[in-house]
C-alpha positions as CSV (number, residue, x, y, z in Angstrom):
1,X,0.0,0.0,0.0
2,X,1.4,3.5,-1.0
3,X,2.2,5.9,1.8
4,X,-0.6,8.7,2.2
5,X,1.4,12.2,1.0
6,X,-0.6,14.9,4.1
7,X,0.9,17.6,2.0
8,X,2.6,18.5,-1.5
9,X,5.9,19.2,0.8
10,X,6.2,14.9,0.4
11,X,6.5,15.2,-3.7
12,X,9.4,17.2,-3.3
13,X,10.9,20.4,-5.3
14,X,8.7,21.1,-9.0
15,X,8.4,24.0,-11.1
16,X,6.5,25.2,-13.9
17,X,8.0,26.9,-16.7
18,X,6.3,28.0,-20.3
19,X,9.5,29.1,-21.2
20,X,11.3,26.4,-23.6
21,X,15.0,27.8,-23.0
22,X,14.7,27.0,-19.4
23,X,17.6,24.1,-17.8
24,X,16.4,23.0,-14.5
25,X,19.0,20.9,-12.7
26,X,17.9,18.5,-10.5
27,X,20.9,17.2,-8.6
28,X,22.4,14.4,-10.1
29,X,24.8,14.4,-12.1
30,X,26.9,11.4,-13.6
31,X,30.3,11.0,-12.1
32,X,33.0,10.6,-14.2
33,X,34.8,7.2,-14.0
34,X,38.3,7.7,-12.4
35,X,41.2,5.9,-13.8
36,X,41.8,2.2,-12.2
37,X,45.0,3.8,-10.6
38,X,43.4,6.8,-8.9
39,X,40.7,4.1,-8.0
40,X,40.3,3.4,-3.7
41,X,38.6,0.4,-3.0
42,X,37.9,-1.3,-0.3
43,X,37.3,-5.0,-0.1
44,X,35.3,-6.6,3.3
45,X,33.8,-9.4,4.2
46,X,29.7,-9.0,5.7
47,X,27.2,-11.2,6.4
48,X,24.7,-8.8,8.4
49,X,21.3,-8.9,7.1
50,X,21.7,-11.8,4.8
51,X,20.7,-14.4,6.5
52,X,23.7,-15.7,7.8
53,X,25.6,-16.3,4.2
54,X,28.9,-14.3,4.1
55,X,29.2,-12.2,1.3
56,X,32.6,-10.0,-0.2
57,X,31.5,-6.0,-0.5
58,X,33.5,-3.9,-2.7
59,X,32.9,-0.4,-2.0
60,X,34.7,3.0,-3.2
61,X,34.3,3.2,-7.1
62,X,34.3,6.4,-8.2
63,X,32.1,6.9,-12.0
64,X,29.3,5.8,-13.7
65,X,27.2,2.9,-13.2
66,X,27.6,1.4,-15.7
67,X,31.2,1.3,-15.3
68,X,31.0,-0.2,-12.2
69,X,28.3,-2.9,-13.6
70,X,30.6,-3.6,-16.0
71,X,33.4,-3.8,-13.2
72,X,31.0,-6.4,-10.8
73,X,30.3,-8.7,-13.8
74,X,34.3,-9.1,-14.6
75,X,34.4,-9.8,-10.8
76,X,31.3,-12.1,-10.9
77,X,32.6,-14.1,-13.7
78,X,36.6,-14.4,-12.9
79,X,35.0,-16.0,-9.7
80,X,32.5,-18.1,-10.9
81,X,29.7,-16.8,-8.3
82,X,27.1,-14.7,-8.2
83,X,26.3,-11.4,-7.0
84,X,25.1,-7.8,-7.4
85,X,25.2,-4.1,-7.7
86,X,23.6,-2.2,-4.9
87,X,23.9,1.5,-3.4
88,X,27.4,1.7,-5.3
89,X,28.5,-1.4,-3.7
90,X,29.9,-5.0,-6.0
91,X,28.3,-7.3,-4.0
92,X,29.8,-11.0,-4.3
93,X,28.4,-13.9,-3.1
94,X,30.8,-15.8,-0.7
95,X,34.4,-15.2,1.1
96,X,36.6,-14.5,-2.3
97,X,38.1,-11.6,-1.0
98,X,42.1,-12.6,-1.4
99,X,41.3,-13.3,-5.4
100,X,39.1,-9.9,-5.9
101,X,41.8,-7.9,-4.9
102,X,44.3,-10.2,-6.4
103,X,42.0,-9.5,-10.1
104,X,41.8,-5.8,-8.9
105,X,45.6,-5.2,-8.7
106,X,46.1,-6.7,-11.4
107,X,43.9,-4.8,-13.6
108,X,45.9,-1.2,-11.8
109,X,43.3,-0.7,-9.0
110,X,44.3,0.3,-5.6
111,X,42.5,-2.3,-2.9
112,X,42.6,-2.2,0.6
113,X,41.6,-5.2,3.0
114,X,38.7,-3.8,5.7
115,X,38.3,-6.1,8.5
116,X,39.1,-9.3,9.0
């Protein structure tokens, strides 16, 4: 069930403009990708809120998502498993952390180990 808006406050910031010249920027922008050795990634193990099953979170990418799809699929594949792309987060499934960052370096990334 959508959540009741009690005001037009909820919708957020509109405007209204009969003037076809006008640029209205909303906020977001696309990032541009940073080159693999100005890269800082951090590579760490987590299981909280998934049930129990560990998983290997690489966070710290810097560019466009589709660049860092692009960047979990290589991952995903080189490691056989599964995973995802969430929040600008690789998430892969199960503790593969020594050969991510062993694929990382070797493709000119910068990787630091977080955690134990």
């Amino acid at each position: 069930m959508a959540k009741k808006l009690n005001d037009l406050s909820a919708l957020g910031a509109f405007a209204y403009s009969t003037n076809d010249d006008v640029y209205f920027d909303n906020g977001e922008t696309e990032q541009e990708t940073l080159p693999n050795n100005k890269q800082q990634l951090e590579a760490v193990f987590s299981s909280k809120g998934r049930g129990g099953k560990t998983v290997t979170v690489i966070r710290g990418f810097v560019g466009t998502d589709d660049d860092l799809k692009a960047l979990g699929k290589l991952l995903k594949n080189k490691c056989g498993v599964g995973g995802s792309i969430k929040d600008g987060e690789i998430i892969i499934q199960g503790k593969h952390r020594d050969k991510i960052m062993e694929i990382l370096k070797k493709d000119g990334y910068k990787v630091k180990r977080v955690g134990g």
